[in-house]
N, CA and C atoms as a LAMMPS dump frame, in Angstrom:
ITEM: TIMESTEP
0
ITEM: NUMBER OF ATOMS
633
ITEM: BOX BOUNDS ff ff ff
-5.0000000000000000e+02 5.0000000000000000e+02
-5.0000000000000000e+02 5.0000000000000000e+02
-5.0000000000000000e+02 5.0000000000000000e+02
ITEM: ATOMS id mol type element x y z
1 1 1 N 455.327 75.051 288.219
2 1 2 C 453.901 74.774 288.071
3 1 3 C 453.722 73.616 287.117
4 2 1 N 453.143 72.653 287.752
5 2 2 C 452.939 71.318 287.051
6 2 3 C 451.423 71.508 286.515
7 3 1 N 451.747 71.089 284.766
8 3 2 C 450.626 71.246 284.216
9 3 3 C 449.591 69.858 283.761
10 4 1 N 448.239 70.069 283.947
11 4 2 C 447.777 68.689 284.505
12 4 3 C 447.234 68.708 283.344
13 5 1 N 446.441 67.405 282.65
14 5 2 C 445.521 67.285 281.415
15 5 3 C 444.42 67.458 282.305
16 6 1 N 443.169 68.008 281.181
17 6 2 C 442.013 67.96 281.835
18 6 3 C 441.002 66.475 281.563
19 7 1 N 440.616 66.525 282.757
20 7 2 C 440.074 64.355 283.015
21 7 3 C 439.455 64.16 281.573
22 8 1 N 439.138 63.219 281.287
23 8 2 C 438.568 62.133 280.42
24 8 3 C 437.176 62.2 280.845
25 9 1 N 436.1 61.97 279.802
26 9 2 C 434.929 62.096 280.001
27 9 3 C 434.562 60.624 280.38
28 10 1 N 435.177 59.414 280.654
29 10 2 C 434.749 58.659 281.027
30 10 3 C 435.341 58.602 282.547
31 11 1 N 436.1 59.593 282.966
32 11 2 C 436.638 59.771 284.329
33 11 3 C 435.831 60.58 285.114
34 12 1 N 435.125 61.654 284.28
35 12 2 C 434.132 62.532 284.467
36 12 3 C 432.793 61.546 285.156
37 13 1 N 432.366 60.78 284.08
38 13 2 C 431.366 59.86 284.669
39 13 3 C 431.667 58.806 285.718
40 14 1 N 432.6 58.235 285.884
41 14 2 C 432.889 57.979 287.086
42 14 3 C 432.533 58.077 288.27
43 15 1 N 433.085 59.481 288.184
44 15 2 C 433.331 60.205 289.532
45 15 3 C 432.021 60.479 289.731
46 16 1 N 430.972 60.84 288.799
47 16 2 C 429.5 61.397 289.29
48 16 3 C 428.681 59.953 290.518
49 17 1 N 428.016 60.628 291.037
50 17 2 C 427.327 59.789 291.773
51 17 3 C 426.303 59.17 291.091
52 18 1 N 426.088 58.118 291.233
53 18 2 C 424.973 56.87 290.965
54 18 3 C 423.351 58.084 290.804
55 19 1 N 422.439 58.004 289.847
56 19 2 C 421.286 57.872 290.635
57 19 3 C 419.869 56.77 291.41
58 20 1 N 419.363 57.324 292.242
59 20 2 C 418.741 56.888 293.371
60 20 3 C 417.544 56.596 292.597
61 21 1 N 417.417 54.69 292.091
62 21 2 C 416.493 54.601 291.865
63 21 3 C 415.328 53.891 293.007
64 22 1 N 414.001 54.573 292.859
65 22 2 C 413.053 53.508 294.347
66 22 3 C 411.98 52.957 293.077
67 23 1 N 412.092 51.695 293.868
68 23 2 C 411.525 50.712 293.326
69 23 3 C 410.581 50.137 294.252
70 24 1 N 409.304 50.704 293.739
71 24 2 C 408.087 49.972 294.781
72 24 3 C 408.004 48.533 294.951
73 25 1 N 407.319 48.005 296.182
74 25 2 C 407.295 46.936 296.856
75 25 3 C 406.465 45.966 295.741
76 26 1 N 404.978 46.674 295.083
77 26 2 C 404.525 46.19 294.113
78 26 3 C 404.926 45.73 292.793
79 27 1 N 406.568 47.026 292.852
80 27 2 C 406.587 46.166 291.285
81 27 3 C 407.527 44.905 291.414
82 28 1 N 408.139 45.224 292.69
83 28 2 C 409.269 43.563 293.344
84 28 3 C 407.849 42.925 292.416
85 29 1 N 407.124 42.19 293.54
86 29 2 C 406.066 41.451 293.595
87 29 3 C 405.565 40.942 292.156
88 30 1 N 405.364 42.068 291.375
89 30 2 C 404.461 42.055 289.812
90 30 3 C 405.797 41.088 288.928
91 31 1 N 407.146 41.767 289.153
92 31 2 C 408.118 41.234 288.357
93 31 3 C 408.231 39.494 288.781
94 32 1 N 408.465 39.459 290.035
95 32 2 C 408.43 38.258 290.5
96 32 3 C 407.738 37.068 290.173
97 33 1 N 406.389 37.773 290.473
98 33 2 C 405.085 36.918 289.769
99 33 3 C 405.151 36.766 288.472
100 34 1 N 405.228 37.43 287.459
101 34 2 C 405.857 37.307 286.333
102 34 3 C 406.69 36.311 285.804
103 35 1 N 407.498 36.534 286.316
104 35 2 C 408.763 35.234 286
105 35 3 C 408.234 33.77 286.485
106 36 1 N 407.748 33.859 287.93
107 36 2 C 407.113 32.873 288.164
108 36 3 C 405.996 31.923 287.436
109 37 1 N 405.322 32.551 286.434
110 37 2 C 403.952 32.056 285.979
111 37 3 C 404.689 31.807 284.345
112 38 1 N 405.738 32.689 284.22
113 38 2 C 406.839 32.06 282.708
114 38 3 C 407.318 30.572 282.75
115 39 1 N 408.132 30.938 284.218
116 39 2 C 408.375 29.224 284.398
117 39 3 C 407.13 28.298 284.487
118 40 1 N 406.907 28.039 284.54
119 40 2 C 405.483 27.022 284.99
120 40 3 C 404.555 27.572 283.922
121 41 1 N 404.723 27.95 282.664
122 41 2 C 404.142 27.149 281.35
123 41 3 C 404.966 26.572 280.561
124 42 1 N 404.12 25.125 280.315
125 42 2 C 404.306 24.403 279.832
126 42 3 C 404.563 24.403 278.345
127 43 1 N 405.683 23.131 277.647
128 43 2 C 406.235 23.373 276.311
129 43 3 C 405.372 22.751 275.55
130 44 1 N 404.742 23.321 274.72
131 44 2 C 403.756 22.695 273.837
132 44 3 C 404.138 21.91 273.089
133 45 1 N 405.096 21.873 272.71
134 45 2 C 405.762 20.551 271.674
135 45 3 C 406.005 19.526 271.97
136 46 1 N 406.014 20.011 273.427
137 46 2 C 406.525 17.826 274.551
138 46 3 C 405.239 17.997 274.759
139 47 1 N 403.801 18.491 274.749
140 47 2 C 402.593 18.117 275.219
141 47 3 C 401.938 17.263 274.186
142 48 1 N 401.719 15.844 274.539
143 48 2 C 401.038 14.89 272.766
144 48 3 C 399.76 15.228 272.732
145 49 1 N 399.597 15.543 271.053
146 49 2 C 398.387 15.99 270.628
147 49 3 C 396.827 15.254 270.673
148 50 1 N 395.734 15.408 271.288
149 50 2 C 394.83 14.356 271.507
150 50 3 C 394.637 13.355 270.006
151 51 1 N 394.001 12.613 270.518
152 51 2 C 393.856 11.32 269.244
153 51 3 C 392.925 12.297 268.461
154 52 1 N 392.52 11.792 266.797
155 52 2 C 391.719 12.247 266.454
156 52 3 C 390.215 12.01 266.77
157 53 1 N 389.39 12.971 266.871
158 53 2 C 387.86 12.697 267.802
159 53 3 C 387.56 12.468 268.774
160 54 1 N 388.974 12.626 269.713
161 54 2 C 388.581 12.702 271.055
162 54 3 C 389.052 13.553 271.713
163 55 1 N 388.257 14.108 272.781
164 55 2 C 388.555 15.689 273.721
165 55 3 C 389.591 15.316 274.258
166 56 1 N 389.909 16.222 274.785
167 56 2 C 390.735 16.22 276.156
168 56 3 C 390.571 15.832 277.563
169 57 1 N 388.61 15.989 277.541
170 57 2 C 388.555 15.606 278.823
171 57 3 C 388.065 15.014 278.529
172 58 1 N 387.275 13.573 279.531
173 58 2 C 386.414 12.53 279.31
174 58 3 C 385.092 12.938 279.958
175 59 1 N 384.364 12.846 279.38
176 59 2 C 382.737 12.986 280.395
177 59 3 C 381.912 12.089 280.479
178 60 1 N 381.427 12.674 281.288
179 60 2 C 380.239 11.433 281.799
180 60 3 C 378.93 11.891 281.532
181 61 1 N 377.918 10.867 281.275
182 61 2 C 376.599 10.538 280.793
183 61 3 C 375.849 10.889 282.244
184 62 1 N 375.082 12.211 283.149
185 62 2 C 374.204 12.186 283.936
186 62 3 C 372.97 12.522 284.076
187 63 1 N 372.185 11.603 284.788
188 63 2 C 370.577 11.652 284.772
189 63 3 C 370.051 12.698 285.984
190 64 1 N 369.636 13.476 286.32
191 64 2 C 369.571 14.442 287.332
192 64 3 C 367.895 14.732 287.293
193 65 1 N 367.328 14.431 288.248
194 65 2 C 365.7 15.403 287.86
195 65 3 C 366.058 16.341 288.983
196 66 1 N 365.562 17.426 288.072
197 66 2 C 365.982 18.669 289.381
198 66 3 C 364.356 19.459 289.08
199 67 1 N 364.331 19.468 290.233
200 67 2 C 362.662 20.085 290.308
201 67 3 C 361.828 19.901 289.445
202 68 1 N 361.686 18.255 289.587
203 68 2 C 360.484 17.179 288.822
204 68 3 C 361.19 17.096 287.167
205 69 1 N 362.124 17.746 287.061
206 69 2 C 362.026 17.693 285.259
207 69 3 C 363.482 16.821 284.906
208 70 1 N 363.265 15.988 284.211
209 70 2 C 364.302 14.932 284.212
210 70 3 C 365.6 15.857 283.105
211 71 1 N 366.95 15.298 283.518
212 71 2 C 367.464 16.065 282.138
213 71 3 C 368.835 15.159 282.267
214 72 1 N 369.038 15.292 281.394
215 72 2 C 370.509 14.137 280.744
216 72 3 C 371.527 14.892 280.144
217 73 1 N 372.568 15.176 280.785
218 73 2 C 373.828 15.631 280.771
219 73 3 C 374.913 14.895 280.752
220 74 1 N 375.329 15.637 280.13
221 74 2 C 377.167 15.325 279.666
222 74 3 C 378.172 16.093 280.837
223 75 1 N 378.957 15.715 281.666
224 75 2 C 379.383 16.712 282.496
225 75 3 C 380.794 15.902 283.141
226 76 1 N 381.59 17.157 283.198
227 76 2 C 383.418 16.983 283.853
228 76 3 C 382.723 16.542 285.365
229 77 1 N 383.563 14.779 285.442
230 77 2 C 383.494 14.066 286.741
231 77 3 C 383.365 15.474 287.551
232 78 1 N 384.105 16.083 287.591
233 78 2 C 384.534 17.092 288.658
234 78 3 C 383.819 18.255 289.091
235 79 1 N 383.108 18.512 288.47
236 79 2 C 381.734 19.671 288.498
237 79 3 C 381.197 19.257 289.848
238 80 1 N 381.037 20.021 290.646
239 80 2 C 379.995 20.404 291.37
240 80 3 C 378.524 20.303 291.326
241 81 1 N 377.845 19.982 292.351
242 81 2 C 376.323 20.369 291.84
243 81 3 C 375.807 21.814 291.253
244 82 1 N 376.102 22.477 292.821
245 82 2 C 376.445 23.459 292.19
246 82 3 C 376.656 24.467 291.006
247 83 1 N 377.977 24.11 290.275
248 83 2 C 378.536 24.76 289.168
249 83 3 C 377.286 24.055 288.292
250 84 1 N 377.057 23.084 288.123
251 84 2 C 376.241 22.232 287.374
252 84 3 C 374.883 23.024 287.523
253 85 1 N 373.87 23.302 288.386
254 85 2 C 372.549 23.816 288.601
255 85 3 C 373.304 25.451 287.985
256 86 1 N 373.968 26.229 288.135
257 86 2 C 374.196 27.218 288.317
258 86 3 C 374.607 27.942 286.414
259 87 1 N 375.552 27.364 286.075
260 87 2 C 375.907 26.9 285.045
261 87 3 C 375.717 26.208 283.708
262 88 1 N 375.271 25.141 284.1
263 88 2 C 374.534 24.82 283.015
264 88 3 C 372.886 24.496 282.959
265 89 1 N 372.253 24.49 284.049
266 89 2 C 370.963 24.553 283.872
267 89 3 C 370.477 25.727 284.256
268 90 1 N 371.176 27.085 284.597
269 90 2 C 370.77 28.395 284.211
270 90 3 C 369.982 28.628 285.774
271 91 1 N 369.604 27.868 286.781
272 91 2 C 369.169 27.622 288.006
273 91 3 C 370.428 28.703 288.945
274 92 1 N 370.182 29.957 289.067
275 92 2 C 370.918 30.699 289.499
276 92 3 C 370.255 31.173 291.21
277 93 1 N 369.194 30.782 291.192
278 93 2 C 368.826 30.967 292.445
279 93 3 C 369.691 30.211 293.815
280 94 1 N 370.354 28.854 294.008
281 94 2 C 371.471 28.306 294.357
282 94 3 C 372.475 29.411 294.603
283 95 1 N 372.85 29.962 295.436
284 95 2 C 373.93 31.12 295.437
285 95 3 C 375.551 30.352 295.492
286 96 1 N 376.399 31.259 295.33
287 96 2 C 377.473 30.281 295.633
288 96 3 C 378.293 31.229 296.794
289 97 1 N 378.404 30.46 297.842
290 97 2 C 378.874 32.172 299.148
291 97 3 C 380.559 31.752 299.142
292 98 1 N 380.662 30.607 300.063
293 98 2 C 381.846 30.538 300.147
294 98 3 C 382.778 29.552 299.604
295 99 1 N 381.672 28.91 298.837
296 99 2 C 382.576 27.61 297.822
297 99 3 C 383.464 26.565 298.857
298 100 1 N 383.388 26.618 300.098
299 100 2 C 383.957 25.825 301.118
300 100 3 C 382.761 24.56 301.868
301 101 1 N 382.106 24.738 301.501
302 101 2 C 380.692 23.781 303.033
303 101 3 C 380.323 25.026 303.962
304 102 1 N 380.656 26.202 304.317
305 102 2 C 381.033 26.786 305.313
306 102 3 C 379.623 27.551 305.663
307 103 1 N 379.549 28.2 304.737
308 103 2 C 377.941 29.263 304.545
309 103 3 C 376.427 28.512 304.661
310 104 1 N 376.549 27.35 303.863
311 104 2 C 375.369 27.117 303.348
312 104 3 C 374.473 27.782 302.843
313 105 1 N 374.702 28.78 302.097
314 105 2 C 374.214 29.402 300.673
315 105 3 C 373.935 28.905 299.494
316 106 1 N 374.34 27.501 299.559
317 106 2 C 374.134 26.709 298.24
318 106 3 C 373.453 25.37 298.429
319 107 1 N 372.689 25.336 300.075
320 107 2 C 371.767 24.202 300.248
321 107 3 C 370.973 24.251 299.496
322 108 1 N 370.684 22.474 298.559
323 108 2 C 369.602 22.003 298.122
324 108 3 C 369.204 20.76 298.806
325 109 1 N 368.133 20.498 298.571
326 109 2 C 367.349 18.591 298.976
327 109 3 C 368.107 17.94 297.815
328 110 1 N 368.647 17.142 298.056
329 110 2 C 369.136 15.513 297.315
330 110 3 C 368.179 14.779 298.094
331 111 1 N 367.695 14.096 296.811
332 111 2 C 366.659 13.063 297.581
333 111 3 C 366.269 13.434 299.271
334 112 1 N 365.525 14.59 298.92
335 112 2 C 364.793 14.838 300.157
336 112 3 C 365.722 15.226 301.285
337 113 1 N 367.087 15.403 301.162
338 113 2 C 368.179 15.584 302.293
339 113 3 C 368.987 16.31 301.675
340 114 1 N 369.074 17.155 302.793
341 114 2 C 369.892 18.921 302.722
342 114 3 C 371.43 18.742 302.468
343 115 1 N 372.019 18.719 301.553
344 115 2 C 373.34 19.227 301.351
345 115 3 C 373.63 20.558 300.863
346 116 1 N 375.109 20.731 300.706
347 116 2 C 375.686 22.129 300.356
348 116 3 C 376.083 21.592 298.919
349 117 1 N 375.337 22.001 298.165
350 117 2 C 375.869 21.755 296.413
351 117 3 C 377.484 22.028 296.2
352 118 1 N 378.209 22.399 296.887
353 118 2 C 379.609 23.058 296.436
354 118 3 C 380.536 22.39 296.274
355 119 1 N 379.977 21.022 297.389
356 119 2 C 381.195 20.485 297.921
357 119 3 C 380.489 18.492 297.71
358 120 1 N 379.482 18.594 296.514
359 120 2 C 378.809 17.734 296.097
360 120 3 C 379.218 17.01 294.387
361 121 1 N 380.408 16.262 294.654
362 121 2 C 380.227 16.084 292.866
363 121 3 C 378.632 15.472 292.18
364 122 1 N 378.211 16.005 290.947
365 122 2 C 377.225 16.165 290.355
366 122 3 C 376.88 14.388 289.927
367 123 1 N 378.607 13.805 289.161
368 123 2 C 378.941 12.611 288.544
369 123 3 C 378.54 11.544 289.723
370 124 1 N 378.351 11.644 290.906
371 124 2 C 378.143 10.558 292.131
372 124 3 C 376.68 10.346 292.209
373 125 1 N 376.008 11.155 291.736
374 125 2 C 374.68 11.242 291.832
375 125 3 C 373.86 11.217 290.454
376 126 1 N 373.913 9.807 289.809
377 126 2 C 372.952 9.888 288.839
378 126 3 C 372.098 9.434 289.22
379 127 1 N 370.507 9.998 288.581
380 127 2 C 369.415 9.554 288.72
381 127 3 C 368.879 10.319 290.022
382 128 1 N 369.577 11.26 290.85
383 128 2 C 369.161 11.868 292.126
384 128 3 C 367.878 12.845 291.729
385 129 1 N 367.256 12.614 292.892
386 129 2 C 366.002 14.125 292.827
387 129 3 C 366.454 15.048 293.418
388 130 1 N 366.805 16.605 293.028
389 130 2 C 367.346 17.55 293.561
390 130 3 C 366.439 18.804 293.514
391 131 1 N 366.157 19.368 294.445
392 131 2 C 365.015 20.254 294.796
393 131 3 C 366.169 21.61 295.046
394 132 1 N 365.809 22.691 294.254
395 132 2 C 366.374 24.175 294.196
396 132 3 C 365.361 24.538 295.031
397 133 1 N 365.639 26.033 295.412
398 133 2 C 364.438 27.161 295.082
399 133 3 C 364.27 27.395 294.321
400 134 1 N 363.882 27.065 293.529
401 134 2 C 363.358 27.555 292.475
402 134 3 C 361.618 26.201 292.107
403 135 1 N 362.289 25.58 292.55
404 135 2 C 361.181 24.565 292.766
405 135 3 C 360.382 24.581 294.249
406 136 1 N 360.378 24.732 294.594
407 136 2 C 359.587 24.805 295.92
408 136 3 C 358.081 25.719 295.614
409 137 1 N 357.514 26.506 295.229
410 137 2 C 357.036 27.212 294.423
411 137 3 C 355.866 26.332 293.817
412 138 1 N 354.689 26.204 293.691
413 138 2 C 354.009 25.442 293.024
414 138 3 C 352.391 26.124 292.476
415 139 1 N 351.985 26.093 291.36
416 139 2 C 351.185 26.991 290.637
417 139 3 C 351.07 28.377 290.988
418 140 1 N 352.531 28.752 290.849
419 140 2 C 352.744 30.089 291.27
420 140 3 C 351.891 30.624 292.413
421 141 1 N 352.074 30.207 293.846
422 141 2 C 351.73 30.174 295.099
423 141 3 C 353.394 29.835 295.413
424 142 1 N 353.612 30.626 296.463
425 142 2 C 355.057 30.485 297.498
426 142 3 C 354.832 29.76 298.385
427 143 1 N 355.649 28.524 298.39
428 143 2 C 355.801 27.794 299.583
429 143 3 C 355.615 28.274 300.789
430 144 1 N 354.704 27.638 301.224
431 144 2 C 354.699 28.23 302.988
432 144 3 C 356.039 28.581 303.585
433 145 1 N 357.371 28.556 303.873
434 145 2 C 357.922 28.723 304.445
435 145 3 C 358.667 30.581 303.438
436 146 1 N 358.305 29.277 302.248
437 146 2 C 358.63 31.242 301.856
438 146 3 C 357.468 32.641 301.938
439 147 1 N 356.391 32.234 301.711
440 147 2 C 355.422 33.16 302.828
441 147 3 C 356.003 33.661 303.873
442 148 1 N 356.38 32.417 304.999
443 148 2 C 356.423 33.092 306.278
444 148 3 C 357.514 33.85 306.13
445 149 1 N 358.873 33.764 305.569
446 149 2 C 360.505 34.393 305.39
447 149 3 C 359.574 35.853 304.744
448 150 1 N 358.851 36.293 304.386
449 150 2 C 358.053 37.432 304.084
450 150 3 C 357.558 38.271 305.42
451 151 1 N 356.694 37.106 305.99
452 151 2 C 355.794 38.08 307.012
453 151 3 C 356.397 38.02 308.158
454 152 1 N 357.605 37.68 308.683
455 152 2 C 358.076 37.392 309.733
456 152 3 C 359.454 38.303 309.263
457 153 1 N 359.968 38.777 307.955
458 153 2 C 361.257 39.436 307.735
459 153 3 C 362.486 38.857 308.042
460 154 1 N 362.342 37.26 307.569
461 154 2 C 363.796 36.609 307.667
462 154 3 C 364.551 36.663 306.977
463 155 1 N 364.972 38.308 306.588
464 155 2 C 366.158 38.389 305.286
465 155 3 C 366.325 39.706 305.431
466 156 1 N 367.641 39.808 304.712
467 156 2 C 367.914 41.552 304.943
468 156 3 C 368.282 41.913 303.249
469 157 1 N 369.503 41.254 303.232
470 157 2 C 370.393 41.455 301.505
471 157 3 C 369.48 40.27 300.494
472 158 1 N 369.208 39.298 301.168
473 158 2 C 368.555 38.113 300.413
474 158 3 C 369.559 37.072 299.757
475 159 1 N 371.039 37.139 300.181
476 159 2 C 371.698 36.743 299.696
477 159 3 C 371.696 35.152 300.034
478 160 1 N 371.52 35.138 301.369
479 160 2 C 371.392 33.736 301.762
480 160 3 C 370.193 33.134 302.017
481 161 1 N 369.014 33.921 301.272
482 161 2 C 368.191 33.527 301.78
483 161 3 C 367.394 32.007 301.144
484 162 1 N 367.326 31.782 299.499
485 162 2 C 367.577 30.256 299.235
486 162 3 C 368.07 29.083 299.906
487 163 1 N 369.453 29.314 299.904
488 163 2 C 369.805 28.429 301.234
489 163 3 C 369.193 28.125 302.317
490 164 1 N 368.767 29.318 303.277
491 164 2 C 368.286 29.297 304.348
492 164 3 C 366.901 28.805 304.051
493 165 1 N 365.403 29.346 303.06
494 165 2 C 364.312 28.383 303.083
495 165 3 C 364.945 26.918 302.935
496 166 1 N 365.664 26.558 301.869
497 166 2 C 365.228 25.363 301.469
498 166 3 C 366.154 24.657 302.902
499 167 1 N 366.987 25.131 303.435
500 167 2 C 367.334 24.519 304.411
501 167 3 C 366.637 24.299 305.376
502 168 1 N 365.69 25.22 305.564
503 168 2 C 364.565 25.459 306.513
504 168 3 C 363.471 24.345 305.961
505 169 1 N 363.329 23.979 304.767
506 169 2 C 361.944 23.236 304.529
507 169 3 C 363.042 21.685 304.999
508 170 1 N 363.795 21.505 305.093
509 170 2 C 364.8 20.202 305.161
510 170 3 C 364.309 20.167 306.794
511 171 1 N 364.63 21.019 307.218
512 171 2 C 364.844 20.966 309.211
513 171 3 C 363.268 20.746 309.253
514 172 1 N 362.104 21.309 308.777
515 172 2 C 360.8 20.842 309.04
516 172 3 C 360.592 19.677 308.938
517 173 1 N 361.075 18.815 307.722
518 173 2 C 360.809 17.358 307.261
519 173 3 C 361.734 16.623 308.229
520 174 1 N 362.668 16.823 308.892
521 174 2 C 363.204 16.168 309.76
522 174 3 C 363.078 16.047 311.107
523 175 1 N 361.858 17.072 311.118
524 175 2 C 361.322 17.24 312.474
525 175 3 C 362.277 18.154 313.851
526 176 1 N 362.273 18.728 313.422
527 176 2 C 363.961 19.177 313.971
528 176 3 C 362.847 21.063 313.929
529 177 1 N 361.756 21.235 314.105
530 177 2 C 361.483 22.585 314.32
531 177 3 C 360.665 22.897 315.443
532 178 1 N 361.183 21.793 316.591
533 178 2 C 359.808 21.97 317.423
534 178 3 C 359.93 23.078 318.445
535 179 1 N 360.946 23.543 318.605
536 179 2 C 361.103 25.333 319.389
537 179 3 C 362.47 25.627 319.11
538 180 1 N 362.426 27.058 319.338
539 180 2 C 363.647 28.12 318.258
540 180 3 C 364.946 27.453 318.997
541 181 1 N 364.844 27.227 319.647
542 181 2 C 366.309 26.573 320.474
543 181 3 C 366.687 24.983 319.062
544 182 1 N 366.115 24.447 319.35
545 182 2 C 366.313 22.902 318.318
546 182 3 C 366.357 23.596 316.649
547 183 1 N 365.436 25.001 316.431
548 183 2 C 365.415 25.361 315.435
549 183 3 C 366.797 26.115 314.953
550 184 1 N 367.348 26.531 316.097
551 184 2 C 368.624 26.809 315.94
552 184 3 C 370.04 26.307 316.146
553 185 1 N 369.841 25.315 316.31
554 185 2 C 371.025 24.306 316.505
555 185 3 C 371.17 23.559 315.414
556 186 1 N 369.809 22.984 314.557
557 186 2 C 369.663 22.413 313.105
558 186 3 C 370.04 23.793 312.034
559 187 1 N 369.45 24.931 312.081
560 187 2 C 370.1 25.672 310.975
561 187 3 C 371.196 26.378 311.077
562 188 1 N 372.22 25.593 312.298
563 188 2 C 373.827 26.514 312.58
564 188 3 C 374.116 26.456 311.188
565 189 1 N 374.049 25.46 310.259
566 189 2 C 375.457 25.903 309.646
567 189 3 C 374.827 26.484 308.244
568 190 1 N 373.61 27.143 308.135
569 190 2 C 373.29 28.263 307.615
570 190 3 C 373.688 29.769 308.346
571 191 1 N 374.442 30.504 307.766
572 191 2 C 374.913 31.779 307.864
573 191 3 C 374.495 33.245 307.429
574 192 1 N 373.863 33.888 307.944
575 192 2 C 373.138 34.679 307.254
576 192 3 C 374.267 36.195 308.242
577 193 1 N 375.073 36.925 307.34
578 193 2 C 375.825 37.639 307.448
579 193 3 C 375.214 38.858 307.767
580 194 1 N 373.735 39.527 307.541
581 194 2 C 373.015 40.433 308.038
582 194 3 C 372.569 40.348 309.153
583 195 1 N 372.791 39.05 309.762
584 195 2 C 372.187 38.38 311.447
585 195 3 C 370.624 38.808 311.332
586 196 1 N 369.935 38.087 310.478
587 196 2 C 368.42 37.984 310.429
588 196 3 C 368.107 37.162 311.316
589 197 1 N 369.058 36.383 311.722
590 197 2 C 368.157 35.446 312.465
591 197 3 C 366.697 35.291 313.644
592 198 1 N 366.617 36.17 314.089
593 198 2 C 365.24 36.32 314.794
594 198 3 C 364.096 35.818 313.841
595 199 1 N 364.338 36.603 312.989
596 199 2 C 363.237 36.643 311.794
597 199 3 C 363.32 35.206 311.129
598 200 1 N 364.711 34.331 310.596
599 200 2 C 364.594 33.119 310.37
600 200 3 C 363.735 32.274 311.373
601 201 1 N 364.007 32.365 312.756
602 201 2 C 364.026 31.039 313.05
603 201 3 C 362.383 31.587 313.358
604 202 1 N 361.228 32.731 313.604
605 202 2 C 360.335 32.636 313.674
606 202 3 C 359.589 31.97 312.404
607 203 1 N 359.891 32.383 311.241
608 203 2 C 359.457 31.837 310.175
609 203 3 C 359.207 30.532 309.895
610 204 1 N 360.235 29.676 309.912
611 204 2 C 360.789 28.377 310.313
612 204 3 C 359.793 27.724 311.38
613 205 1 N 359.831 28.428 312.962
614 205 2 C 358.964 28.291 313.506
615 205 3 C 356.938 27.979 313.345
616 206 1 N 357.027 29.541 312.557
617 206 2 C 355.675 29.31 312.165
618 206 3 C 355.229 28.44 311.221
619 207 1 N 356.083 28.14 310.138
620 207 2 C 355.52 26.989 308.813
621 207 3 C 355.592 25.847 309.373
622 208 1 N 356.354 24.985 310.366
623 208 2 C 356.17 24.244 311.329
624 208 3 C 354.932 24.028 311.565
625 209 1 N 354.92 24.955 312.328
626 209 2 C 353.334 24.488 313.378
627 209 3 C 352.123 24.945 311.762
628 210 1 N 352.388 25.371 310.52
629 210 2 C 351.043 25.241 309.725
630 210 3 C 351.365 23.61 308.828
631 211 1 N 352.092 23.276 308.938
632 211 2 C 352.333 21.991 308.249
633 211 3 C 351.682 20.604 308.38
């Protein structure tokens, strides 16, 4: 009878089986992202420190009258009308839907002509007249067209519905409302996600023919 030593406790562990760790798909992802956003900051010590008294960014000097009231701003080339009405002149009625051109939720009049503020730098346009909703409105009486978006029920959430008047007072001045067919081919690229539209384009319709 051959007598054996008994194993080694590091022979012991050995031999045991592994355990089974699961590792969710999310935390791959979280770790990943992680590391990713480590690399790609930047070393502050190779970044040169601005001169003294001057920012970082450069701005520009802009003249804007936005619903008759003149105002003179300082503002990043890069701002938006948009961010600009929304932001810094506190003009929150301007919605912002899809930040693409896509919605037209953020139509205002520039000099009397309908753009999408989103996709409008602010810095290209000094000295412009820019008409919100919020201006349309005059000795607290509602613009006819916003009357009719009342009695005709051209809104559901109200989300798009700024856009859609002032886009709507644009398609009147352009003559572009003379039956719901023309009325709806000029306000395609207003989007109203509750599908009000019946109710838009009568509205639209009716301030038309009181104009």
């Amino acid at each position: 009878m051959i007598d054996r030593e008994p194993p080694s406790r590091n022979a012991e562990a050995a031999s045991r089986p592994f355990p089974t760790v699961i590792v969710s798909r999310r935390a791959v992802l979280q770790l990943a992202g992680g590391a990713a956003s480590l690399a790609t900051i930047p070393d502050a010590s190779a970044q040169p420190a601005p001169a003294s008294g001057q920012t970082s960014e450069a701005l520009e000097r802009v003249r804007l009258i936005v619903n008759g009231d003149a105002r003179e701003l300082e503002l990043d080339p890069r701002q938006s009308l948009l961010d600009v009405l929304r932001e810094t002149l506190d003009l929150t009625g301007t919605k912002k839907g899809c930040n693409q051109g896509a919605c037209g939720a953020c139509t205002i009049l520039l000099n009397g002509r309908r753009v999408v503020s989103c996709l409008t730098l602010a810095a290209m346009h000094d000295g412009a007249e820019i008409t919100t909703i919020e201006g349309l409105s005059a000795g607290g009486e509602l613009h006819p067209l916003q009357a009719a978006f009342i009695e005709h029920e051209g809104l559901q959430c109200g989300y798009c519905t700024p856009g859609q008047i002032i886009s709507g007072v644009g398609c009147i001045a352009e003559g572009h409302a003379g039956s719901p067919e023309e009325i709806q081919f000029w306000m395609s690229g207003n989007i109203c996600r509750c599908g009000a539209y019946p109710g838009i384009v009568a509205a639209i319709a009716d301030a038309a023919e009181r104009s």
